[in-house]
N, C-alpha and C positions, 0 to 999 in steps of 0.2 A: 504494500500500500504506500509505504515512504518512499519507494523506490521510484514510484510512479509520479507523485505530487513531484520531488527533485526534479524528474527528468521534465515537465510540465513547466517548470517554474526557468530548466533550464533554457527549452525550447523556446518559451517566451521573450527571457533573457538575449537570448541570439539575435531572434525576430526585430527587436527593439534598434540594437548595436547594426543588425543590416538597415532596418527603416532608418537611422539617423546618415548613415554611410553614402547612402541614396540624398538622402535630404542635404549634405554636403556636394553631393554632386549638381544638384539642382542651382546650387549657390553658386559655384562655380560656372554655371551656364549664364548663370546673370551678371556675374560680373564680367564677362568673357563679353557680354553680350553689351555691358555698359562701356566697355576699353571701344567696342566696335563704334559703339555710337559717339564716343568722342575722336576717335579719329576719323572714319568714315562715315556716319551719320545716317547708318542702318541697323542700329542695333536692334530697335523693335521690333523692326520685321527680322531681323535673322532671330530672337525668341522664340518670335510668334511661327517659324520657318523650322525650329527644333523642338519646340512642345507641338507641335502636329504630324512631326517625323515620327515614326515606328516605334525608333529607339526614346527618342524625348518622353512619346505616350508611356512607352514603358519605363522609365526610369523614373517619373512622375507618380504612378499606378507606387511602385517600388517605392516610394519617400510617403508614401501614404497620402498623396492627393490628385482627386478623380480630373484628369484632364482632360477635362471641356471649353467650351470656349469662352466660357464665363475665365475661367483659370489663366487661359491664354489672353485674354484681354488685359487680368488684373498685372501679369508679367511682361506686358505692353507698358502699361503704365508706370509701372515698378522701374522698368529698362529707359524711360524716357524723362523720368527725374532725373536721372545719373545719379544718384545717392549708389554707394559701394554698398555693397551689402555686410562688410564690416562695422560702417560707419550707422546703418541704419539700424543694426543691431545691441549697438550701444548702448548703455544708460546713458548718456549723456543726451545722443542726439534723440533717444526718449523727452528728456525731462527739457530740452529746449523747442522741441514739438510742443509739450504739453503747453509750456508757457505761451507759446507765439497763438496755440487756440485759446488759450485765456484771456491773452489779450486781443485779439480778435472780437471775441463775445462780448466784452466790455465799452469795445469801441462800436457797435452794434444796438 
């Protein structure tokens, strides 16, 4: 019976460590895909050109999110801020988001 819950808990474990693995890959498509848009000034379409590819659906499917073209649009948009995906990940560039909508509302 213990033997089973372990192996359950390990197989989970695994599953997790691959979904994140994928989900750095994905990361790397965006920023790969923002260097594109500041030097040549197609990154959104080569995103929206590899979350449509085979491979893209599948590595996406694999990071744990269902790519549709809702997905593909929001990674259009994402790639066309040019914010790095390091940078957008931050606390920082959280809590300076957070203020500039504060102040926003205020001024409003």
């Amino acid at each position: 019976m213990f033997d089973f819950v372990d192996g359950a808990a390990f197989n989970h474990e695994q599953g997790q460590r691959a979904r994140k693995l994928f989900a750095a890959v994905v990361l790397a498509a965006l920023d790969d895909a923002i260097a594109d848009d500041k030097k040549y000034g197609n990154g959104p379409d080569q995103i929206a050109r590899w979350a449509r590819s085979r491979d893209g659906r599948e590595v996406l499917s694999c990071a744990g999110i269902d790519p549709n073209e809702r997905v593909v649009s929001g990674l259009m948009e994402f790639v066309a801020k040019g914010v790095r995906t390091s940078v957008a990940l931050s606390r920082e560039e959280s809590e300076r988001r957070q203020q500039q909508q504060l102040l926003e509302q205020q001024a409003a």
